[in-house]
Structure formats: structure tokens, C-alpha cells
mmCIF file as gemmi writes it, N, C-alpha and C atoms, coordinates in Angstrom:
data_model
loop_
_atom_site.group_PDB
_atom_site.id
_atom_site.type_symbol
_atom_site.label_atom_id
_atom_site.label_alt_id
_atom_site.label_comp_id
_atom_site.label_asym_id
_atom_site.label_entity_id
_atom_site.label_seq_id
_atom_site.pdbx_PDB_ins_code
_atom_site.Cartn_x
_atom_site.Cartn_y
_atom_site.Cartn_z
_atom_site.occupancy
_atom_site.B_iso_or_equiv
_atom_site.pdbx_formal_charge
_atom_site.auth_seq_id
_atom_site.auth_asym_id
_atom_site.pdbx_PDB_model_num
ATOM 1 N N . UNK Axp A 1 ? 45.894 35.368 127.7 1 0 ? 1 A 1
ATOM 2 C CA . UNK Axp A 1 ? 47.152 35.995 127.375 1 0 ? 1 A 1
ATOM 3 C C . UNK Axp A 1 ? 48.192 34.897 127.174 1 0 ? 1 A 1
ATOM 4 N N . UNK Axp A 2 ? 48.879 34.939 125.87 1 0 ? 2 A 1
ATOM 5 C CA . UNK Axp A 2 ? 50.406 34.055 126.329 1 0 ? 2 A 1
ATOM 6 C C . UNK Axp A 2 ? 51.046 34.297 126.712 1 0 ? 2 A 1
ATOM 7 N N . UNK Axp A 3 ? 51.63 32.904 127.12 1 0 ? 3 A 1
ATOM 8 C CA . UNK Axp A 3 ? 52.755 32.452 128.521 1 0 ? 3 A 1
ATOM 9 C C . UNK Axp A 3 ? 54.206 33.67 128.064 1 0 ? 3 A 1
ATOM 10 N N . UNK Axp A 4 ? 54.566 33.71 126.585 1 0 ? 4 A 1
ATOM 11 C CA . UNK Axp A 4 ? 55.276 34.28 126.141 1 0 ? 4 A 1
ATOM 12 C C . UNK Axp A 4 ? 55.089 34.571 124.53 1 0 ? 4 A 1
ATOM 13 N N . UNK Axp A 5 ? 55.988 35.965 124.025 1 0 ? 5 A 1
ATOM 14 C CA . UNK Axp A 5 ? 55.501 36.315 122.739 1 0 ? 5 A 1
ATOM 15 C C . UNK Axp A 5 ? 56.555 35.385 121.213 1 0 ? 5 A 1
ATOM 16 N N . UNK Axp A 6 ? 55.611 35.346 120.52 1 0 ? 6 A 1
ATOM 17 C CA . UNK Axp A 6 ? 56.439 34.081 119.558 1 0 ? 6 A 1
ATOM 18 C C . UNK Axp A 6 ? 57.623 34.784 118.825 1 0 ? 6 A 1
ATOM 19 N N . UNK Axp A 7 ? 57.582 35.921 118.833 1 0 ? 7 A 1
ATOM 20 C CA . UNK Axp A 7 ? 58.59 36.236 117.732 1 0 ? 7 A 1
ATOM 21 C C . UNK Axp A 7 ? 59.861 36.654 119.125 1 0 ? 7 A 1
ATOM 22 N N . UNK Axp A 8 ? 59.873 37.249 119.765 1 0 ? 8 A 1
ATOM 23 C CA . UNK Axp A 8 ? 61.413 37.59 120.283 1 0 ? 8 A 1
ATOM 24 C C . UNK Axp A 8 ? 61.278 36.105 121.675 1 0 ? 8 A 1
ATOM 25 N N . UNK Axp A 9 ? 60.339 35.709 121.732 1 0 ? 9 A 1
ATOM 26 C CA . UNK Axp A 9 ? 60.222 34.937 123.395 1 0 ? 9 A 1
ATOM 27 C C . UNK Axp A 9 ? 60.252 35.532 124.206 1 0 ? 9 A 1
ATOM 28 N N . UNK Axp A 10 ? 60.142 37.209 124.66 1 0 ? 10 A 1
ATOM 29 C CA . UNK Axp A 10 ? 59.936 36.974 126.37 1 0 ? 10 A 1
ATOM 30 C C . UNK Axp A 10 ? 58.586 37.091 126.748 1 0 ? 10 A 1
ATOM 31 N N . UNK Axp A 11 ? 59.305 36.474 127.927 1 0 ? 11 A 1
ATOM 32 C CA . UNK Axp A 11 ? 57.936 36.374 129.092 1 0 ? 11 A 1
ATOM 33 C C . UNK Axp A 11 ? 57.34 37.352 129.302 1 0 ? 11 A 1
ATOM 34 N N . UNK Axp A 12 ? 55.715 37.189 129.037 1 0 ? 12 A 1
ATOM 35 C CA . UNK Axp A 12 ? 54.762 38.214 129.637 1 0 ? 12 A 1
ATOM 36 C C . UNK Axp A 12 ? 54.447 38.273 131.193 1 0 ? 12 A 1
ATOM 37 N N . UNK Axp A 13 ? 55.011 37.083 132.205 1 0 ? 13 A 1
ATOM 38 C CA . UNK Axp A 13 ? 54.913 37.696 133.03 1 0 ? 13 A 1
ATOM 39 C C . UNK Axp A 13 ? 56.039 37.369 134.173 1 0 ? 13 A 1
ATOM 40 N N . UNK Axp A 14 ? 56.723 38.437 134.211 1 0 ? 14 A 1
ATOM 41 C CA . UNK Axp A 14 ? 58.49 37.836 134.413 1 0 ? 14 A 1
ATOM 42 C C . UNK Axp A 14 ? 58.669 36.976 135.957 1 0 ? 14 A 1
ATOM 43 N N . UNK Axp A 15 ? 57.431 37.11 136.962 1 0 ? 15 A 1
ATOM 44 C CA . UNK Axp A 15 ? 57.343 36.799 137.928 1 0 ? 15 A 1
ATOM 45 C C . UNK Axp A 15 ? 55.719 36.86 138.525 1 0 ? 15 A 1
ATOM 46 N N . UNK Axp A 16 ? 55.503 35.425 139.29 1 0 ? 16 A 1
ATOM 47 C CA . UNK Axp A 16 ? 54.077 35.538 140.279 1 0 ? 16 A 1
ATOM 48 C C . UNK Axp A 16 ? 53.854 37.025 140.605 1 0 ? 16 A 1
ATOM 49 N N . UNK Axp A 17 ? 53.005 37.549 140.173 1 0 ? 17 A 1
ATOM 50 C CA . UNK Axp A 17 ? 52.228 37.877 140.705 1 0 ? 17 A 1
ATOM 51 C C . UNK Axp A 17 ? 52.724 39.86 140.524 1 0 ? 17 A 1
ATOM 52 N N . UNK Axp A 18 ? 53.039 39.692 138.937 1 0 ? 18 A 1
ATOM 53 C CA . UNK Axp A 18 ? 54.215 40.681 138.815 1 0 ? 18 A 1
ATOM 54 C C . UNK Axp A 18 ? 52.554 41.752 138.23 1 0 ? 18 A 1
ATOM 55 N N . UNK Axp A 19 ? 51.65 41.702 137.541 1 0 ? 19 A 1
ATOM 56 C CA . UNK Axp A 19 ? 51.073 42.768 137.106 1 0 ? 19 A 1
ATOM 57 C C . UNK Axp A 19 ? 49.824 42.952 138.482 1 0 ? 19 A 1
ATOM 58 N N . UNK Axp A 20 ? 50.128 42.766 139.841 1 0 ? 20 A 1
ATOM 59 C CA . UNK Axp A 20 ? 49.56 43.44 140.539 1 0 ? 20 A 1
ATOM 60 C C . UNK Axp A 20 ? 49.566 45.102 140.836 1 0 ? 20 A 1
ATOM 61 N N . UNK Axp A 21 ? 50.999 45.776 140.18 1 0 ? 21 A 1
ATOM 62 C CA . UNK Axp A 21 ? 50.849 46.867 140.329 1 0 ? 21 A 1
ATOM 63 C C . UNK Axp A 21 ? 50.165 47.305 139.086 1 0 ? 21 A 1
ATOM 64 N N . UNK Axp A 22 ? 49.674 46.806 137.874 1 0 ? 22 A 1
ATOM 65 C CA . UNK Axp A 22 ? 48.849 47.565 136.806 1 0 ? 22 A 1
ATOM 66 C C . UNK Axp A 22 ? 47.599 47.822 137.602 1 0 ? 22 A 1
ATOM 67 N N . UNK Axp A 23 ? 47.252 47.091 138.475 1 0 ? 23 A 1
ATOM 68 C CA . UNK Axp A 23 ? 45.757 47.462 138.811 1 0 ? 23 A 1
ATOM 69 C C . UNK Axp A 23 ? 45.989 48.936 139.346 1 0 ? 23 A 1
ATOM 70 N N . UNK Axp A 24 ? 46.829 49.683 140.031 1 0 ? 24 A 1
ATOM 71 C CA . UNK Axp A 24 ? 47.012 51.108 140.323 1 0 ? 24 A 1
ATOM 72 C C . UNK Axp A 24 ? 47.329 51.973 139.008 1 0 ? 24 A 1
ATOM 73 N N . UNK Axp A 25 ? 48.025 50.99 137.805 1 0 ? 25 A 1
ATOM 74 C CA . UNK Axp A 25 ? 47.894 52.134 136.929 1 0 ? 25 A 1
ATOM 75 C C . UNK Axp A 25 ? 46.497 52.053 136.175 1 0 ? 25 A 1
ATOM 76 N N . UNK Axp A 26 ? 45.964 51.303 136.34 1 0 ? 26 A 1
ATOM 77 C CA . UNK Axp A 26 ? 44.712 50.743 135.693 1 0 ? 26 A 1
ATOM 78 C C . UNK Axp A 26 ? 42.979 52.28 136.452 1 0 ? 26 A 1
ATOM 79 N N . UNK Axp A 27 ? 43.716 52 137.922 1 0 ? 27 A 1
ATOM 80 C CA . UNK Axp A 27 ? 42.558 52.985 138.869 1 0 ? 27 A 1
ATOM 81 C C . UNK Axp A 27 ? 43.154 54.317 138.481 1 0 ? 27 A 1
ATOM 82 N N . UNK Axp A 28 ? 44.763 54.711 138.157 1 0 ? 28 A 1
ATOM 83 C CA . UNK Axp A 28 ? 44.952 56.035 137.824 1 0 ? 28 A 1
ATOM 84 C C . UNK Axp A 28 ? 44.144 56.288 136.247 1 0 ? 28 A 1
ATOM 85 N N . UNK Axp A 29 ? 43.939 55.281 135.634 1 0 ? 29 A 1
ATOM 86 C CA . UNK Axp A 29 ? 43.056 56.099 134.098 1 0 ? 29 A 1
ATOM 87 C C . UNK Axp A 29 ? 41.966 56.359 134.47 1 0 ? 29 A 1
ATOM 88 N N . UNK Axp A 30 ? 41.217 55.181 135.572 1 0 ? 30 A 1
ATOM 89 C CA . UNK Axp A 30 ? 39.771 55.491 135.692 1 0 ? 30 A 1
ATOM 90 C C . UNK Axp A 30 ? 40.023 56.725 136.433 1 0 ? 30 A 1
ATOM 91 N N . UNK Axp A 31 ? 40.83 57.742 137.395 1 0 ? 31 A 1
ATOM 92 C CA . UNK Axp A 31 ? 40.519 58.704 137.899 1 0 ? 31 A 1
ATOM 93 C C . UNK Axp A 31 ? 41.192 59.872 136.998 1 0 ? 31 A 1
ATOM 94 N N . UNK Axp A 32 ? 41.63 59.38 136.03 1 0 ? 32 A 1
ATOM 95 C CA . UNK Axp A 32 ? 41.888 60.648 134.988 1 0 ? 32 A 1
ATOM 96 C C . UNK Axp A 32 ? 40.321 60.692 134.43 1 0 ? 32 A 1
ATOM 97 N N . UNK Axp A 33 ? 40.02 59.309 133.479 1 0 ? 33 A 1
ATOM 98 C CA . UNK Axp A 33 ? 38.827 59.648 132.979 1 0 ? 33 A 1
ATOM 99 C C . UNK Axp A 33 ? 37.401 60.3 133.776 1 0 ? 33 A 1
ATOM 100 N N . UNK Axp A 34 ? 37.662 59.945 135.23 1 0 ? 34 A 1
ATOM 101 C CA . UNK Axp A 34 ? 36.708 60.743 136.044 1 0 ? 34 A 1
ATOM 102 C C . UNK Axp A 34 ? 36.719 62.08 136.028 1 0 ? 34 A 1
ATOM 103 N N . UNK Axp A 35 ? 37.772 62.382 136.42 1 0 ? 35 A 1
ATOM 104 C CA . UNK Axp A 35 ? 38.308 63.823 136.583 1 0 ? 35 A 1
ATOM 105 C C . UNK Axp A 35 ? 37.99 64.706 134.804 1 0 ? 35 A 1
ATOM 106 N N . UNK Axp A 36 ? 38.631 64.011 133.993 1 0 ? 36 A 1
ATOM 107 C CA . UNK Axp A 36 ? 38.208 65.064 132.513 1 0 ? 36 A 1
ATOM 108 C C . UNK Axp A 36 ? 36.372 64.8 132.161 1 0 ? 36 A 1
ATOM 109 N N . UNK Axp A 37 ? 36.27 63.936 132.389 1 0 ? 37 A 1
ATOM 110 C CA . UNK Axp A 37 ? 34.492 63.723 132.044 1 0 ? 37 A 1
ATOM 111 C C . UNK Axp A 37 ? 33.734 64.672 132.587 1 0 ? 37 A 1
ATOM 112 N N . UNK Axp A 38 ? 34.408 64.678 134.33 1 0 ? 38 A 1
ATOM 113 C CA . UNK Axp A 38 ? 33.174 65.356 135.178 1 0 ? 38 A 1
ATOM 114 C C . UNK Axp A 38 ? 33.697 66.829 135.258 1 0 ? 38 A 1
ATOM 115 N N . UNK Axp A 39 ? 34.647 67.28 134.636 1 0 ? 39 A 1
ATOM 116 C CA . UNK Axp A 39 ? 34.95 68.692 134.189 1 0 ? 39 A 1
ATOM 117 C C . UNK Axp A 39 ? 34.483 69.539 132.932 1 0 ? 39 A 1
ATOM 118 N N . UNK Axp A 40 ? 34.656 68.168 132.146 1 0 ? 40 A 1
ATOM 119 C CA . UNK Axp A 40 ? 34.205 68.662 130.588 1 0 ? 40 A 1
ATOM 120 C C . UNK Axp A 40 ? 32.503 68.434 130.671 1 0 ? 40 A 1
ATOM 121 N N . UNK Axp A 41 ? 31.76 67.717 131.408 1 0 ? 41 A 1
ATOM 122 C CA . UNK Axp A 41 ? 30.206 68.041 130.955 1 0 ? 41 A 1
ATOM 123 C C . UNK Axp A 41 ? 29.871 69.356 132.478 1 0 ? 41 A 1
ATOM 124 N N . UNK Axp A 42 ? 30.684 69.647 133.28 1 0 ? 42 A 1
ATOM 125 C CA . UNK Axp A 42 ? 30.738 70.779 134.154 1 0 ? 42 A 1
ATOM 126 C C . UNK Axp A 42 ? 30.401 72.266 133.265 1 0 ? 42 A 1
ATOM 127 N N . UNK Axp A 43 ? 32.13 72.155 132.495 1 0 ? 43 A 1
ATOM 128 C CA . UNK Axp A 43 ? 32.388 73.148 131.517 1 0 ? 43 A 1
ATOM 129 C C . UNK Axp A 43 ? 30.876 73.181 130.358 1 0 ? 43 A 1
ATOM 130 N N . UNK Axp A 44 ? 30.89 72.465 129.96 1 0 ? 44 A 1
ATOM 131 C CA . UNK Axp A 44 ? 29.872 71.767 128.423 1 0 ? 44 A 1
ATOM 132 C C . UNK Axp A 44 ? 28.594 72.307 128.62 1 0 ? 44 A 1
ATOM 133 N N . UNK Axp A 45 ? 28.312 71.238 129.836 1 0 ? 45 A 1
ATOM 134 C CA . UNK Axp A 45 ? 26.627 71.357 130.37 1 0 ? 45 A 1
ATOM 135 C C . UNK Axp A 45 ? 26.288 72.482 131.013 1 0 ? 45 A 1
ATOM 136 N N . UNK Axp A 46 ? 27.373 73.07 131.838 1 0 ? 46 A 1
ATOM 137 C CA . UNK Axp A 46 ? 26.797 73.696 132.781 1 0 ? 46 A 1
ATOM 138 C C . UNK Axp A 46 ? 26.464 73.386 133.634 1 0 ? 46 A 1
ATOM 139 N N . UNK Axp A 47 ? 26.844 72.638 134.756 1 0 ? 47 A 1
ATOM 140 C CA . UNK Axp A 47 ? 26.401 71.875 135.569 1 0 ? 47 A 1
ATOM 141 C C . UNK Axp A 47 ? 25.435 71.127 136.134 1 0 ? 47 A 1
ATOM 142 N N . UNK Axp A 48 ? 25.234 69.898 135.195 1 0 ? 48 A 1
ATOM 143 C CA . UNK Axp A 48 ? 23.904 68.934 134.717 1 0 ? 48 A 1
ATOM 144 C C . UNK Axp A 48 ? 23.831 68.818 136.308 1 0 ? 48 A 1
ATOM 145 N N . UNK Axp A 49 ? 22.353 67.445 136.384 1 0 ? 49 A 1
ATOM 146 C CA . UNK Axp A 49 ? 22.186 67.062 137.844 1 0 ? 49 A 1
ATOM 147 C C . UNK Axp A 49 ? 23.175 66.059 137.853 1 0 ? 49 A 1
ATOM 148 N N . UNK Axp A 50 ? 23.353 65.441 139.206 1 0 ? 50 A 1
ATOM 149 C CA . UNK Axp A 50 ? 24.239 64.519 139.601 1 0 ? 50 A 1
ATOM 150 C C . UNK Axp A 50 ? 23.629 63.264 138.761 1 0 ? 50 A 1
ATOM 151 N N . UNK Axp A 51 ? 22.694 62.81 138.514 1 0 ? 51 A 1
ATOM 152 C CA . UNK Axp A 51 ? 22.157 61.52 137.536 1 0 ? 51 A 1
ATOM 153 C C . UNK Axp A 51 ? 22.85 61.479 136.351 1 0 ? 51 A 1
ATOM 154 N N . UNK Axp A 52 ? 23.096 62.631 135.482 1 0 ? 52 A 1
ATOM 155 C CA . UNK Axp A 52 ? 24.45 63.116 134.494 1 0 ? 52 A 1
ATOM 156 C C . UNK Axp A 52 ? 25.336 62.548 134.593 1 0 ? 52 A 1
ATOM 157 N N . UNK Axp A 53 ? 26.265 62.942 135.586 1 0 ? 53 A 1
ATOM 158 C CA . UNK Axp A 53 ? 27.548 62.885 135.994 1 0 ? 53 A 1
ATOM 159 C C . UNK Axp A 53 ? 27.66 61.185 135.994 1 0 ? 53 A 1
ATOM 160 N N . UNK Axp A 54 ? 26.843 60.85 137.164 1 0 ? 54 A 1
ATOM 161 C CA . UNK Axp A 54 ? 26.876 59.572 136.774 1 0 ? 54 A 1
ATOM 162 C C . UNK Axp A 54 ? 26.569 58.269 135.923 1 0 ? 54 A 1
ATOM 163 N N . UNK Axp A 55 ? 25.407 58.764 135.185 1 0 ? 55 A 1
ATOM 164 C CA . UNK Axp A 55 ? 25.166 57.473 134.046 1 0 ? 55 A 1
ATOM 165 C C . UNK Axp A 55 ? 26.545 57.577 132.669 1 0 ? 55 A 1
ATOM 166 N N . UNK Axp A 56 ? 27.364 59.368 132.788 1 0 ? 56 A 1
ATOM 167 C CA . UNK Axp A 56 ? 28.188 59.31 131.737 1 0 ? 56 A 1
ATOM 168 C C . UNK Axp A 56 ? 29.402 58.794 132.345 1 0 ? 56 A 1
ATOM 169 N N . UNK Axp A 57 ? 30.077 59.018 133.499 1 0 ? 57 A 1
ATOM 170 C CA . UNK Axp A 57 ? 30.797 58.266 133.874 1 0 ? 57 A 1
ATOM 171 C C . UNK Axp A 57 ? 30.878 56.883 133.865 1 0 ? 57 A 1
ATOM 172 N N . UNK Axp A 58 ? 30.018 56.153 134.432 1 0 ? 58 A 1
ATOM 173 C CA . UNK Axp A 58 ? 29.836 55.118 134.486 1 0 ? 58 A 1
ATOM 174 C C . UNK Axp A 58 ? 29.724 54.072 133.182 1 0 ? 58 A 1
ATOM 175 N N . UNK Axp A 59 ? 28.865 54.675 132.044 1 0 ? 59 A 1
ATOM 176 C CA . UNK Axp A 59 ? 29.383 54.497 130.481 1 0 ? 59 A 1
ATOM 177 C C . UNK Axp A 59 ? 30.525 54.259 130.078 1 0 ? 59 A 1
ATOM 178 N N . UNK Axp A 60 ? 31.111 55.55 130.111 1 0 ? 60 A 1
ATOM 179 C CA . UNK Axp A 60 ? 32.682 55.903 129.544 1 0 ? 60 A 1
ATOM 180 C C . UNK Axp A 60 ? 33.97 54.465 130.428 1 0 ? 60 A 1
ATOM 181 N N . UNK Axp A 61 ? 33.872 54.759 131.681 1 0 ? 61 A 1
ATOM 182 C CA . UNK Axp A 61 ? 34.369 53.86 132.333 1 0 ? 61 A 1
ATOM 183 C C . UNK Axp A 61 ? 34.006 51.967 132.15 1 0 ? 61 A 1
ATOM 184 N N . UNK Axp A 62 ? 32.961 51.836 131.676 1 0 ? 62 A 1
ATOM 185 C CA . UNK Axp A 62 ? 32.766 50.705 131.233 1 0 ? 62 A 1
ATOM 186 C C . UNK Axp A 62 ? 33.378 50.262 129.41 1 0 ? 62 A 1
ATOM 187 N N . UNK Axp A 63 ? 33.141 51.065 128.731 1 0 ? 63 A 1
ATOM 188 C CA . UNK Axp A 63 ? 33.879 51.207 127.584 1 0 ? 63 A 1
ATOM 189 C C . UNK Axp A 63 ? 34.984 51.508 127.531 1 0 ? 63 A 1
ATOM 190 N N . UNK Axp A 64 ? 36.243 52.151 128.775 1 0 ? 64 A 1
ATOM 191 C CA . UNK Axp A 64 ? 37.247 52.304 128.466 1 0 ? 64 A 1
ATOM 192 C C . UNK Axp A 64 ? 38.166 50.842 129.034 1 0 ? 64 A 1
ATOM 193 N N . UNK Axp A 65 ? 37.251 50.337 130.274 1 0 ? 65 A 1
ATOM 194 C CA . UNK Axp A 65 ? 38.169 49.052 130.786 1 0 ? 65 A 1
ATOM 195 C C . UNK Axp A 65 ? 38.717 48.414 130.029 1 0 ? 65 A 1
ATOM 196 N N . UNK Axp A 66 ? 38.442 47.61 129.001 1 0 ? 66 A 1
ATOM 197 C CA . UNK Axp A 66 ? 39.125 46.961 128.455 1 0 ? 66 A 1
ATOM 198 C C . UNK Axp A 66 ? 40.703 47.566 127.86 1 0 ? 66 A 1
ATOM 199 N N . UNK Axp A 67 ? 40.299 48.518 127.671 1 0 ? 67 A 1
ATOM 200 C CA . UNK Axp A 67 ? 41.731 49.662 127.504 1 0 ? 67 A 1
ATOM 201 C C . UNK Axp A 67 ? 42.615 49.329 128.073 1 0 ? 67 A 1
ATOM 202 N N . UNK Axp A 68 ? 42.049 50.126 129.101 1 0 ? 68 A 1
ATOM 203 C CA . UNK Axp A 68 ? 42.761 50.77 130.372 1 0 ? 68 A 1
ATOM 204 C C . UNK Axp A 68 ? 43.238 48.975 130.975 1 0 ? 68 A 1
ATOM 205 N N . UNK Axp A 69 ? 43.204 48.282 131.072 1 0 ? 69 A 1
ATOM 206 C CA . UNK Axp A 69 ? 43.292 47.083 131.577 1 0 ? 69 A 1
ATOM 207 C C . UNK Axp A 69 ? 44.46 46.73 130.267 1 0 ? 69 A 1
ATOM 208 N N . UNK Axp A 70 ? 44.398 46.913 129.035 1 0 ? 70 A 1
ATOM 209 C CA . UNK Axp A 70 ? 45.516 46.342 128.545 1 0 ? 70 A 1
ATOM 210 C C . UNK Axp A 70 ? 47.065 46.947 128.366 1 0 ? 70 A 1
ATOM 211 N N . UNK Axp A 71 ? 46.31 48.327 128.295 1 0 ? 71 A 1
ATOM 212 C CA . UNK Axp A 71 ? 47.642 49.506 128.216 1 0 ? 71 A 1
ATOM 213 C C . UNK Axp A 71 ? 48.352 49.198 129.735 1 0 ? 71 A 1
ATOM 214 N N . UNK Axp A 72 ? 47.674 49.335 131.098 1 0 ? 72 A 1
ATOM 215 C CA . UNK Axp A 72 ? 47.991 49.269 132.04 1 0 ? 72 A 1
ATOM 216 C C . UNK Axp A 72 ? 48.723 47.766 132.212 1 0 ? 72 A 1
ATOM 217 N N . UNK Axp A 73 ? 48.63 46.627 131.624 1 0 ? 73 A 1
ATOM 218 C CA . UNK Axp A 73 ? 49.479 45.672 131.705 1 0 ? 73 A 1
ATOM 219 C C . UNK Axp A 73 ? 50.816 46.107 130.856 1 0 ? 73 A 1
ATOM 220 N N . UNK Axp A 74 ? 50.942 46.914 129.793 1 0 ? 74 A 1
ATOM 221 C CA . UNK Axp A 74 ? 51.761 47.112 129.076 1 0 ? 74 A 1
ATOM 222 C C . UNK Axp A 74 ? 52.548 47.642 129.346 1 0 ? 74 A 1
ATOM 223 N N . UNK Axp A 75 ? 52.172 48.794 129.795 1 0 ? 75 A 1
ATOM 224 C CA . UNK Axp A 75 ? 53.251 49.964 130.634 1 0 ? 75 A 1
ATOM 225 C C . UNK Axp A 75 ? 53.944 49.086 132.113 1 0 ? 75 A 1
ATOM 226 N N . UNK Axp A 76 ? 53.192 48.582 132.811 1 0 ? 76 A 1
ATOM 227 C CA . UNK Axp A 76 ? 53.875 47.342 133.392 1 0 ? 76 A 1
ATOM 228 C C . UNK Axp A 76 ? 55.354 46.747 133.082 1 0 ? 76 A 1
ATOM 229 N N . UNK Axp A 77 ? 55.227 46.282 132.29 1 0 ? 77 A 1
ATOM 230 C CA . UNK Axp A 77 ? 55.596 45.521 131.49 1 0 ? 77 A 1
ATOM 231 C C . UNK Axp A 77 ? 56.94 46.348 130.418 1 0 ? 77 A 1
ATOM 232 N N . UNK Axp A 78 ? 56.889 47.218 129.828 1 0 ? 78 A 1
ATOM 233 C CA . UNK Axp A 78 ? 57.845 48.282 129.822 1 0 ? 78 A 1
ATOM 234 C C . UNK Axp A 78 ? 58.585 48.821 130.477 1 0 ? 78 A 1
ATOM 235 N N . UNK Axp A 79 ? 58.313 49.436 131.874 1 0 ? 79 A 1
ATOM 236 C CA . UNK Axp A 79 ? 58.637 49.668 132.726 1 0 ? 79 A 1
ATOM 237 C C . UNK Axp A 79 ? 59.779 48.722 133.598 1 0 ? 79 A 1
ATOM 238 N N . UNK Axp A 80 ? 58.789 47.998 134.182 1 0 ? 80 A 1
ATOM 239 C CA . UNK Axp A 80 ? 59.652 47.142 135.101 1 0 ? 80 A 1
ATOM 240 C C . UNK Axp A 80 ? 59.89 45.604 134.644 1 0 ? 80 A 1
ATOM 241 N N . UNK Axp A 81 ? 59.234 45.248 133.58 1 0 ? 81 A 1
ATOM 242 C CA . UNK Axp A 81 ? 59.428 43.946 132.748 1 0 ? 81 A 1
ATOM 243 C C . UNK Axp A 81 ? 61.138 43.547 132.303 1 0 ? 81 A 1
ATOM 244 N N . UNK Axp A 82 ? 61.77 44.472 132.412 1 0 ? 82 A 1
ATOM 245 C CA . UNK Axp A 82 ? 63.384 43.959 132.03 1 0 ? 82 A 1
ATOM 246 C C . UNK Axp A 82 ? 63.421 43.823 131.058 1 0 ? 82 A 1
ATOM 247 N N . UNK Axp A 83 ? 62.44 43.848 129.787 1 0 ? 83 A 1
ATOM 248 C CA . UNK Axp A 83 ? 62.791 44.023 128.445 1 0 ? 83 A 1
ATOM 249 C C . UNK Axp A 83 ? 63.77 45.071 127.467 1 0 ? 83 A 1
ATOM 250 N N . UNK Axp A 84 ? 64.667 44.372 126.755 1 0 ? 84 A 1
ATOM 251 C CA . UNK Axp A 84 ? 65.211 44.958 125.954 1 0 ? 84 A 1
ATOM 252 C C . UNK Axp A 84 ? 65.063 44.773 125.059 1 0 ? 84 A 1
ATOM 253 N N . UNK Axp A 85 ? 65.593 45.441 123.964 1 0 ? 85 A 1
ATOM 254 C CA . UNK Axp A 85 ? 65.773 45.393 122.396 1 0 ? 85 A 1
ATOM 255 C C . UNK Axp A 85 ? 66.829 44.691 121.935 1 0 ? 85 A 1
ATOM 256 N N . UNK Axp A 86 ? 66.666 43.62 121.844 1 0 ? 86 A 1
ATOM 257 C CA . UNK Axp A 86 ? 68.149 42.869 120.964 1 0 ? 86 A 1
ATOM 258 C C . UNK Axp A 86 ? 67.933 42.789 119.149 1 0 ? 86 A 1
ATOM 259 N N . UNK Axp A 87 ? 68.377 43.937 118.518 1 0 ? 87 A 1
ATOM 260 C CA . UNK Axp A 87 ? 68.603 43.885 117.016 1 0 ? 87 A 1
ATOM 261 C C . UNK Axp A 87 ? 68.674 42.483 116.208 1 0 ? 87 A 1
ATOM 262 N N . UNK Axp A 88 ? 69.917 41.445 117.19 1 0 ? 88 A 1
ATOM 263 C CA . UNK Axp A 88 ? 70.242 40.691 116.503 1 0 ? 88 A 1
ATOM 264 C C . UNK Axp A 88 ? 68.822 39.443 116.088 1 0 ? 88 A 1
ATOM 265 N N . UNK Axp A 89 ? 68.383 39.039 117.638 1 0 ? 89 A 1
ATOM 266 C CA . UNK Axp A 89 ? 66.925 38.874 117.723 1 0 ? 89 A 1
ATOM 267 C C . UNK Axp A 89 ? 65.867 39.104 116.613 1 0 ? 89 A 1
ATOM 268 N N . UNK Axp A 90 ? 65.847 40.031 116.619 1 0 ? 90 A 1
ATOM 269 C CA . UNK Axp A 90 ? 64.831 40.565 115.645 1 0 ? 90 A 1
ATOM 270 C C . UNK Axp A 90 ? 65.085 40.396 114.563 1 0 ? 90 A 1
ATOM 271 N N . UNK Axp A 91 ? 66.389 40.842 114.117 1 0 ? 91 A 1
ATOM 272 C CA . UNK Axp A 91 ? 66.679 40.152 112.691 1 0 ? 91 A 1
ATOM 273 C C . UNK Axp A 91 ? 66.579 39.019 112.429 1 0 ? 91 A 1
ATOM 274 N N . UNK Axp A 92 ? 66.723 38.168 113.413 1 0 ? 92 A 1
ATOM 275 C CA . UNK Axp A 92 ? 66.743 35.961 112.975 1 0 ? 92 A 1
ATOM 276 C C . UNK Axp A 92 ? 65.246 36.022 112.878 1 0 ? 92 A 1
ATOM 277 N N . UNK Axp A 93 ? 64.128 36.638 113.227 1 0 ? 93 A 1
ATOM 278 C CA . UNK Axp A 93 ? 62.902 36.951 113.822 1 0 ? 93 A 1
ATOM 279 C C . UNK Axp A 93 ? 62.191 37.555 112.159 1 0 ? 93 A 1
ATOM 280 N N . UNK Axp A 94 ? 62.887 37.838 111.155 1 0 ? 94 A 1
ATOM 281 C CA . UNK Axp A 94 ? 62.907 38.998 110.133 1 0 ? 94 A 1
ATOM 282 C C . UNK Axp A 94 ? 62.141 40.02 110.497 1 0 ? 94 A 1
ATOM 283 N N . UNK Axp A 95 ? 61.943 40.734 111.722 1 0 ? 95 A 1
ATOM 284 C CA . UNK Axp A 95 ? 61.282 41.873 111.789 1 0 ? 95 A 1
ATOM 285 C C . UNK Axp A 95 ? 63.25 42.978 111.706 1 0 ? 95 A 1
């Protein structure tokens, strides 16, 4: 990841040790994606065996990490990152 982004400059990470709270938003997707997976092949299947539940979970959750790991730095980062929008910025920037 860079230290900071080239076109406006701020910092991706405004302080030590600042995206320790993504890892909680990071475990809230994996327990959304738990929760809709193991409802929807409930609903779907009909209630497969437990070997189901888990080889599709465990799939899905491996294919979504990388996601869920970047959105969850992002929203971070939105949130409590102190970023604003400076127009003028952006214009010297030509976006």
C-alpha cells in the first residue's frame, strides 16, 4: 500500500496503528457473508448436511477476503481518516 495517494497527498495511514479497527469491520462482512450463505443454501437446499454449509462457506469467505480486507480499510479511512474534499486541490490535481 502507499505511504500516501499521488494526486491529492493524504496519508493512508493518519496514525500507528490506525486500521486496527478495520479488522472488526473486516469480521462484520465475514459474519454477514456467514449469516446470508448459511440462510440462502437453508432456504435453496433445504437443509443440506453440515459438510455443505461448510465447504460453501469456507469458499465464499476465502474469495471474498481480499474484498472485504480492502473495502474494510476504506471505510476506515472515510470514516475516521479526517479526509476532506478540497475542490481547489483537485483542480491543481486536473481531476
Amino acid at each position: 500500500m502507499y505511504d500516501a495517494c499521488a494526486v491529492c497527498e493524504q496519508t493512508f495511514e493518519p496514525e500507528p496503528g490506525f486500521y486496527y479497527g478495520a479488522m472488526y469491520l473486516s469480521f462484520g462482512f465475514a459474519v454477514a457473508i456467514f449469516a446470508v450463505v448459511g440462510l440462502t443454501l437453508n432456504y435453496l437446499a433445504g437443509d443440506p448436511d453440515t459438510w455443505v454449509y461448510v465447504v460453501v462457506i469456507f469458499v465464499l469467505s476465502l474469495l471474498t477476503t481480499p474484498l472485504a480486507f480492502r473495502y474494510s480499510r476504506a471505510m476506515m479511512l472515510y470514516f475516521f481518516g479526517g479526509a476532506r474534499y478540497d475542490p481547489k486541490r483537485a483542480a491543481r490535481a486536473g481531476h
